[in-house]
C-alpha positions in Angstrom: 0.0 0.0 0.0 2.9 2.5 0.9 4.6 1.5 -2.5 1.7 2.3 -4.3 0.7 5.3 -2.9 4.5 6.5 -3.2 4.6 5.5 -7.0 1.1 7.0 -8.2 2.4 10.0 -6.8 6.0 9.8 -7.9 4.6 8.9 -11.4 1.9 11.4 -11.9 4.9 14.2 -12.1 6.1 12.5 -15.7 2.9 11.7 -16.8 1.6 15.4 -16.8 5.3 16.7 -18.5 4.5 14.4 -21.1 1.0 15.2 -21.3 0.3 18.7 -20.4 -1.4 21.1 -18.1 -5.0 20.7 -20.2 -7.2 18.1 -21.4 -5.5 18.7 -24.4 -2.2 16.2 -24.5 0.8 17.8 -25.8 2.5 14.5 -26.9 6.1 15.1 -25.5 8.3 12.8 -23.9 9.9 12.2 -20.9 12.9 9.9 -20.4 11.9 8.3 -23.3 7.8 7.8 -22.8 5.0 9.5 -23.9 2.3 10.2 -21.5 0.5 6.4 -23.0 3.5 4.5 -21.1 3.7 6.8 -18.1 -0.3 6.6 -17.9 0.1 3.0 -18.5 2.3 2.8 -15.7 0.0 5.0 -13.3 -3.0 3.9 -13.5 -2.1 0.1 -13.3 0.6 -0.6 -10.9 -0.4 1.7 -8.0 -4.1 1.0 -8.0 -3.2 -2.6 -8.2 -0.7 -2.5 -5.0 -2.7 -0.3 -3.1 -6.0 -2.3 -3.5 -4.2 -5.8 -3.5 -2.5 -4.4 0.3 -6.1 -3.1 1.3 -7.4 -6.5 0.3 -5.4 -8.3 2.7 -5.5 -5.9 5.6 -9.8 -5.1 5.3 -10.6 -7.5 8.1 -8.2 -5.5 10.8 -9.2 -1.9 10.0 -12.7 -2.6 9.7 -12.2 -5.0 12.8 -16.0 -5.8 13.6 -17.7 -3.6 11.4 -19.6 -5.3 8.8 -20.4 -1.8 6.8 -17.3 -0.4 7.1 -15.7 -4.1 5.4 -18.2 -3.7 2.7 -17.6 -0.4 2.3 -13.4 -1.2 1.8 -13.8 -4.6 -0.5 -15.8 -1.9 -2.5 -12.5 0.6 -2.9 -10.7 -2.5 -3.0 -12.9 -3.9 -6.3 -13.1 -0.8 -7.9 -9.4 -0.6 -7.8 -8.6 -3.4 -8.8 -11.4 -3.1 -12.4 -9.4 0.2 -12.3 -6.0 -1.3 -13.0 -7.5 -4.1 -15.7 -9.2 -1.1 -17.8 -6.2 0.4 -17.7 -3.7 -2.8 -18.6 -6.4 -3.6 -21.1 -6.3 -0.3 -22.4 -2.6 -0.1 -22.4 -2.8 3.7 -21.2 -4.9 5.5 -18.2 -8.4 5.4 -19.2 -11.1 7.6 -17.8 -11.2 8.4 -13.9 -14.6 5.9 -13.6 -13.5 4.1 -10.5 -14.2 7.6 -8.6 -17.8 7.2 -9.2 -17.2 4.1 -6.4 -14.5 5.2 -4.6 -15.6 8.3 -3.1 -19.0 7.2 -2.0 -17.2 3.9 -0.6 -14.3 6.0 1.2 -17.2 8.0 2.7 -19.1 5.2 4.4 -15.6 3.4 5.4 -14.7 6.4 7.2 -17.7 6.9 8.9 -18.0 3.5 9.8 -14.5 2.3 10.9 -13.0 2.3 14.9 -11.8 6.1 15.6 -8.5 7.5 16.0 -6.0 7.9 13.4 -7.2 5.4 10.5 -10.4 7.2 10.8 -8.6 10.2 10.4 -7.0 8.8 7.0 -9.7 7.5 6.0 -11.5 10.7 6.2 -9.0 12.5 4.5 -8.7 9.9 1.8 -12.7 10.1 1.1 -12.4 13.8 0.9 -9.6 13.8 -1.6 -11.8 10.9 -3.6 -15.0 13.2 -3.3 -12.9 16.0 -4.5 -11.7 14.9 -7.7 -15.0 13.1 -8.2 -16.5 16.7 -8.2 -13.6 17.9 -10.6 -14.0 15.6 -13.2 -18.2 16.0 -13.3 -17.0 19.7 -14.8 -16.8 20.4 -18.0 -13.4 20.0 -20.0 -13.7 23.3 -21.8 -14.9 25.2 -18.1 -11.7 22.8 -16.5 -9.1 23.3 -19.0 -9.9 27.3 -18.6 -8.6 27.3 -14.5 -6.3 24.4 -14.7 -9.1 22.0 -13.4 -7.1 19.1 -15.7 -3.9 19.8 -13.1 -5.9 20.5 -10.1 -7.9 17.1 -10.6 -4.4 14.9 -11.4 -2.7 16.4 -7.8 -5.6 15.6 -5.9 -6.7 12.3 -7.4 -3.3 10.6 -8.1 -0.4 12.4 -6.9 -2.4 13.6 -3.1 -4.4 10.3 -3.0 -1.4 8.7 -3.8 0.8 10.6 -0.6 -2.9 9.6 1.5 -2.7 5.9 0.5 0.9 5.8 1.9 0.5 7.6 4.9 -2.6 5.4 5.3 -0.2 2.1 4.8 2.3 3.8 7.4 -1.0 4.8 10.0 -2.0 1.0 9.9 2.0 -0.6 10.5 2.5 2.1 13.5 -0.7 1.4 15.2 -0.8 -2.2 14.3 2.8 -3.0 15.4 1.9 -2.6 19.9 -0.9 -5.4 18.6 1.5 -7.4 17.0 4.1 -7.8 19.6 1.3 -8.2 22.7 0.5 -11.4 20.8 
């Protein structure tokens, strides 16, 4: 999950030299890739690690919560189709996975035991809600304030930073757990 959160947000710098600040792409390179290989490369790998690590860990931050386990194997689905549109796409394909993950990230943060993964959480589902928002407006209205920017550092490069300080929230306040048993 750290990994993945690191990289979409490591990644999303290339992919928007290459591409450009509008909806318009600009069809440059950088290092050798076009914005295709770089969007390739961002909108597979980190969804995949960061769902695939959420997958695995759903049961403990949810802990007895049935709606707030739903509510993550949701994000963690939608992730997941997100990365195989993408791969089958070979490029980054159109933000649809937001229409799930924000309404998901919502009711997981509502819904999950308080304290500082609740605090992610909440942060996390306010970014998604955010560039959910950005992307219902218009490319023409967007393009004219740097919406197409504005949406790509909130949904990939600041979800991206949320996902790993999520990763690094769950090993600091799972690790006193781990040792007591």
């Amino acid at each position: 999950m750290v990994v993945g959160g690191i990289l979409a947000s490591a990644v999303f710098v290339p992919f928007t030299i290459a591409h450009g600040p509008t909806s318009y792409n600009l069809e440059r390179e950088v290092l050798g890739w076009d914005m295709h290989n770089w969007g390739f490369l961002m909108g597979t790998l980190p969804p995949l690690l960061v769902g695939a690590g959420l997958w695995s860990l759903r049961g403990l931050v949810a802990g007895e919560r049935r709606t707030a386990f739903r509510a993550l194997t949701v994000m963690c689905v939608a992730m997941l189709l997100f990365a195989a549109m993408n791969f089958a796409f070979r490029a980054i394909g159109p933000p649809f996975d937001l229409f799930l993950l924000a309404p998901a990230g919502v009711v997981a943060a509502l819904t999950v035991r308080k304290g500082p993964i609740r605090l992610v959480l909440g942060l996390l589902a306010t970014a998604y809600c955010a560039a959910l928002a950005m992307v219902l407006i218009p490319l023409e209205t967007s393009d004219s304030f740097g919406g197409f920017r504005i949406f790509g550092v909130i949904a990939y490069a600041g979800v991206g930073v949320l996902w790993a300080a999520f990763g690094v929230t769950l090993l600091s306040t799972e690790r006193p757990n781990r040792r007591a048993s």
